[in-house]
N, C-alpha and C positions, 0 to 999 in steps of 0.2 A: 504493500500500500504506500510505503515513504518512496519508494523506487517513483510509484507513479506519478504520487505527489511533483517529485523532482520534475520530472520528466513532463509535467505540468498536461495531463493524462488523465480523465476519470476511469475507473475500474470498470464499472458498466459503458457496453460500447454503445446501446443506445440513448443512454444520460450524453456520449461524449457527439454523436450523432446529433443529438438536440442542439448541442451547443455550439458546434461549428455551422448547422443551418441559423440558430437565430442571430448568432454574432456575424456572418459573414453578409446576409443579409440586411441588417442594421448598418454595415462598413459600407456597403455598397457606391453610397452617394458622396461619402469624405473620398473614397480611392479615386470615382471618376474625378473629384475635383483635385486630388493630387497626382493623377497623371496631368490632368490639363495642366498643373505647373509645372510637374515634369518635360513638357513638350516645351511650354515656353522656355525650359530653363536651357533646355538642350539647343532652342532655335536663337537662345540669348548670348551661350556660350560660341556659335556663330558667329557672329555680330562680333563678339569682342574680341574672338582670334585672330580674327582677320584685319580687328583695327589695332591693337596693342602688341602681339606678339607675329609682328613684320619679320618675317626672314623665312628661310628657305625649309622644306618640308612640311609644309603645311599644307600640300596635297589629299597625302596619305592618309592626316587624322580625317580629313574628312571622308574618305572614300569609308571608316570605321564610323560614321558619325551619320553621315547619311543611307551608309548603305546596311548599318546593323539598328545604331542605335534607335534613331527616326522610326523606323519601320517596327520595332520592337513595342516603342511607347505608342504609335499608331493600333496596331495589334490590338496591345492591350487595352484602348479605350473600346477598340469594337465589341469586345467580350466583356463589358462592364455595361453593355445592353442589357434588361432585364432577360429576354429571351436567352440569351448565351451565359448569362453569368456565371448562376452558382453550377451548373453542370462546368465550366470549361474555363475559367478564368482561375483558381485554384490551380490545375495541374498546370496551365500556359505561365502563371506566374512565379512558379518553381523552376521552370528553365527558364524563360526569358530576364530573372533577375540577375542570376549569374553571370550570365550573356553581356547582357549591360555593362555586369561590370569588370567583362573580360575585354570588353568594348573600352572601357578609359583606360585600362592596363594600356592595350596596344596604342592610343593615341599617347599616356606617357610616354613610351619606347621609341614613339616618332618626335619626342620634343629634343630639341635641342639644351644640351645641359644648363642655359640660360633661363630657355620655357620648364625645364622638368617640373623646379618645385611651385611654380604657378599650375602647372597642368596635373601636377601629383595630389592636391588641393583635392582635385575632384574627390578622390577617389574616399575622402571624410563624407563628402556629400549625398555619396552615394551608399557608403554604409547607415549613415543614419536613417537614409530613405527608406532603407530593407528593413530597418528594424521597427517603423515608425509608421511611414507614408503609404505602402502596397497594401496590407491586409496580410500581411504574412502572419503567420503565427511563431513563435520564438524557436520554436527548434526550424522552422523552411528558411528564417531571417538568419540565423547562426548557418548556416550552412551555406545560404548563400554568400556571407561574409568571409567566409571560411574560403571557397571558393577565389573569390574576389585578392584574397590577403596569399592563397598560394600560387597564382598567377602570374601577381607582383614579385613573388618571391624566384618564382622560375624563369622569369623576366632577368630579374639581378642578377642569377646564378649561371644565367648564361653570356651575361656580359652585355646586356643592352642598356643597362641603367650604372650609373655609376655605383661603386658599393659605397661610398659613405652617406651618398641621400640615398638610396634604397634601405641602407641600415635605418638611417633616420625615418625615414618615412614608414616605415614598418613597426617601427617605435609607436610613433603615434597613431598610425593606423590599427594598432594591436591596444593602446589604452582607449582609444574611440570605440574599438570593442566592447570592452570591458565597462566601459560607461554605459556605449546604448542598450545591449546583452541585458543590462543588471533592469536598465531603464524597461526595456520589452518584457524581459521575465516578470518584474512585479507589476506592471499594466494588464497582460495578459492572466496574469496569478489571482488578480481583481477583478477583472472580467467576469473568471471562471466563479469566483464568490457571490458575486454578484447578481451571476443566470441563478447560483443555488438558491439565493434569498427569493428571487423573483419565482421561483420553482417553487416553495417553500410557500410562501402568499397565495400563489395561485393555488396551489394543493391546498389550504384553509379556505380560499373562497371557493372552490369549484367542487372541494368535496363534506360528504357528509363527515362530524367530527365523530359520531359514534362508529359507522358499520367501513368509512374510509371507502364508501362508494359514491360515486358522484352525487349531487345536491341537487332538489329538484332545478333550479334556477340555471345552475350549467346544463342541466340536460334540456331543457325550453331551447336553449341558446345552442347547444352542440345538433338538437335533431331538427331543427329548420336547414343549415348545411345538409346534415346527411341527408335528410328526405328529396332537399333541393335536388343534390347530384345525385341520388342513388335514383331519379327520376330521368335525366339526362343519360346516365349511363343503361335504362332501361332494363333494370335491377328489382325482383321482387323486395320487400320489405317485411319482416314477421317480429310479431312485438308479446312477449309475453309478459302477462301482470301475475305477480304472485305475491300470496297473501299465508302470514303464518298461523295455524288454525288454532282457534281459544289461545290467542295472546293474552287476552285481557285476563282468562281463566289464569294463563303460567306467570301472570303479575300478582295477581290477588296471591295466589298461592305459594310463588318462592322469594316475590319480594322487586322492585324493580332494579336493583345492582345485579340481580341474577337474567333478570328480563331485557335488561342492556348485552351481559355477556352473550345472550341467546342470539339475540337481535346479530351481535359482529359476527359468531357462528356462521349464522344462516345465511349473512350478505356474502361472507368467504366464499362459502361453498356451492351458492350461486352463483357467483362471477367466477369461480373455476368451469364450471358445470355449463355454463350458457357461452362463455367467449368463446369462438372458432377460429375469430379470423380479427384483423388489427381494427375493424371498422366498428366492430359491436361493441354497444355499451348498456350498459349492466347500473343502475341507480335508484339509488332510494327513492320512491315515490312519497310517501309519507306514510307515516306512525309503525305499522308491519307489515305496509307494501313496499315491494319493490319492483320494478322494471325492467325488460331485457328488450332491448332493439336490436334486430339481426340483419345487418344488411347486406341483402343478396342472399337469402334464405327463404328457398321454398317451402311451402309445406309440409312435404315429408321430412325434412332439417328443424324443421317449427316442433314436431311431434316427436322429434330423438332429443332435440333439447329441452324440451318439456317433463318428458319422460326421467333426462338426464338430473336435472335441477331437483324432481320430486325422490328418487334414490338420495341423489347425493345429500340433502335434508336427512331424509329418512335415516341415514348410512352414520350421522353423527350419532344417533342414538339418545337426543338429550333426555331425558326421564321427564315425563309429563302428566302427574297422579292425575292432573285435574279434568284432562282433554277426554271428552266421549266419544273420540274416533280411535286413537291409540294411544298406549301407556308411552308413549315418545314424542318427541312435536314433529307435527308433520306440516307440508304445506298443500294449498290450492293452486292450480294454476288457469289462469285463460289464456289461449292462445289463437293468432289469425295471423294472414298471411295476404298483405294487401298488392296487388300485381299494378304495374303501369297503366295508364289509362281511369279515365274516370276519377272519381273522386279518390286521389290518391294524395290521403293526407296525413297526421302525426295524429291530426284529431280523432279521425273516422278510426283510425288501426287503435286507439287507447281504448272510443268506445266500444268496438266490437270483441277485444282481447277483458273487458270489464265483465262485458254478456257473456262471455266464456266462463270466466270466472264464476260467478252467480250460478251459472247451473255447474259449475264443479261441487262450487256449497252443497245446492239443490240435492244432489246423487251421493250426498254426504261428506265433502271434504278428501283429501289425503286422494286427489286425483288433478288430470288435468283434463280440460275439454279445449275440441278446437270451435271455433267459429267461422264458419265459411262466408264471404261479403256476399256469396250470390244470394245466401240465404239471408241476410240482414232484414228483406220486407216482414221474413216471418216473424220474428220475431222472438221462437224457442222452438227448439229442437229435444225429442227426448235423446238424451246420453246413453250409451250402449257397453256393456262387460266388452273388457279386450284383455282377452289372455284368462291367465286364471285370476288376475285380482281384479278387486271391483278399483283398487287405484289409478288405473289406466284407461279412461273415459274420453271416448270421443262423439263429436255429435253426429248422429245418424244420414243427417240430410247431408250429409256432402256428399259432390258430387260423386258417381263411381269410377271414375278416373281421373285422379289429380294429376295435374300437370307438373313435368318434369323439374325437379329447380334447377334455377340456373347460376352456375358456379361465375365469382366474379374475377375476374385473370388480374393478374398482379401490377399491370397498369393501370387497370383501373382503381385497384387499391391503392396505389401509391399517390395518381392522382385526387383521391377523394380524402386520401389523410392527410397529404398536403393543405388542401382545402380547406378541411374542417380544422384542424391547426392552426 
């Protein structure tokens, strides 16, 4: 864990996936405005080679100037488009920084020992750039500098640079490490505390403090996203509400410290039981309801996690003298499955997954029932034995052929967590 720390690294790769989407995102608009100064500065140092340092060789830096550098910092502004960014601007500017600054190396090589230490100058500029002005993160920034400082060095070692400015200049090009290194590590060390605290908040406002499943309030606000795009993506939707049976019975009777401990239980081992896929969310509806939104889950997927959610309840075994369904607490569930087209909304699937619910009660509890939208005019459906237990209750009026569900492919997942993120 201290290794990571160092290495300035979270342990979890999807905590560290978070944080390089929402920091490099946020950086997006200071990089494009310090490349824009990067261009000027490069079309400035132009200008003033050609007026100040008059004499011979001055060719050469430029054929490195226009013909790496320019076209480098050009690059990199197009991939600071939103469209290109965070896929492609990350890996272009791990090589194109080096680049750069193998790019002043050789225009020092070209200076004449009068220009050297005016043109050796740069190469300060350019390491503070990496560590500071790109978006780099401190270990692609050290590397790149690293780069930068052994190029100079093979430069000198081959006889292009004189050795006592090369010695010098490596001097202080190696303390200008050392400064902006220390400077990047604790900015970026900050950052990373920072997204925690902000992670931290968010997880107290978005989620429930007792069962640590989402709140009703985040869940209003996360299923208008999903329902939106899981509509565009022409994706079923299946919503089940479950209810834990004689709660108020296992309060009266064990007390509500023990009614609380029941309650985190239960959201556990629902949100084990119900998640399949990155998109579903699993949240306390209120008092000893709770809700599963499945998106991209057909019917048949609606009625194995229905099924799945009432075991895995069941499977706790919590002791329940008081419940007249089982000596254990068990739960109810309603479940539907709302397809594209038509009234296809967060409202319509709570209330029809609600009517499920009610005739679960109805046929005693410690089951689940589905609710089909074609049948919605009806209004109630008698519930039907499935299997040997009466806990596995489905409603009779569906139709005799449910349609196949249909699986969502991992771009559309990615694009819809995007999204709703």
């Amino acid at each position: 864990m201290r290794a990571r720390r160092i290495l300035l690294r979270f342990p979890d790769e999807e905590l560290e996936r978070h944080f390089l989407l929402s920091y490099r995102a946020a950086a997006r608009p200071w990089i494009r405005m310090s490349l824009l100064v990067a261009l000027s500065t490069v079309l400035g140092f132009t200008v003033i080679d050609h007026w100040l340092l008059v004499g011979p060789r001055l060719a050469r830096p430029d054929i490195w100037r226009f013909g790496l550098q320019l076209p480098l910092v050009l690059i990199m502004l197009v991939l600071t488009t939103p469209r290109l960014y965070l896929r492609w601007y990350q890996p272009a500017i791990q090589i194109a920084a080096p680049l750069f600054g193998i790019g002043t190396v050789l225009m020092a090589v070209e200076a004449t020992p009068a220009q050297l230490p005016l043109v050796a100058a740069r190469l300060l500029l350019a390491a503070f750039y990496f560590y500071f002005m790109l978006g780099l993160g401190f270990n692609a920034a050290l590397r790149s500098n690293g780069v930068l400082m052994l190029a100079y060095a093979l430069a000198a070692l081959g006889g292009a640079i004189a050795v006592p400015v090369a010695t010098y200049s490596l001097f202080v090009l190696l303390c200008a490490n050392f400064i902006g290194g220390a400077g990047c590590y604790a900015l970026e060390y900050a950052n990373r505390v920072a997204f925690l605290e902000r992670r931290r908040l968010a997880e107290v406002a978005t989620h429930d403090g007792l069962t640590g499943l989402l709140n009703r309030a985040a869940l209003e606000e996360q299923s208008r996203n999903l329902w939106r795009h899981a509509e565009l993506a022409q994706l079923p939707v299946s919503v089940l509400l479950i209810d834990i049976d004689h709660f108020k019975s296992y309060n009266d009777r064990y007390g509500h410290q023990e009614g609380d401990r029941c309650l985190r239980e239960v959201g556990t081992a629902v949100r084990g039981a119900a998640r399949r896929r990155p998109l579903d969310v699993v949240a306390r509806y209120g008092g000893e309801e709770i809700i599963a939104i499945l998106i991209g889950s057909g019917r048949a997927e609606a009625a194995v996690a229905a099924e799945g959610v009432r075991r895995a309840v069941a499977a706790l075994g919590i002791a329940h003298s008081a419940s007249s369904t089982r000596p254990y607490v068990t739960i109810s569930v309603g479940a539907t499955t709302v397809e594209p087209g038509g009234d296809y909304s967060h409202e319509r699937a709570v209330r029809l997954a609600d009517r499920a619910l009610y005739l679960t009660k109805a046929a005693g509890r410690d089951g689940w029932s589905f609710q089909d939208p074609q049948n919605e005019a009806a209004g109630s459906a008698a519930p039907a034995e499935a299997g040997a237990e009466r806990s596995s209750i489905d409603v009779a009026a569906a139709p005799a052929a449910a349609p196949e569900p249909r699986a969502m492919d991992e771009r559309q997942a990615a694009e819809l967590l995007k999204t709703a993120s």
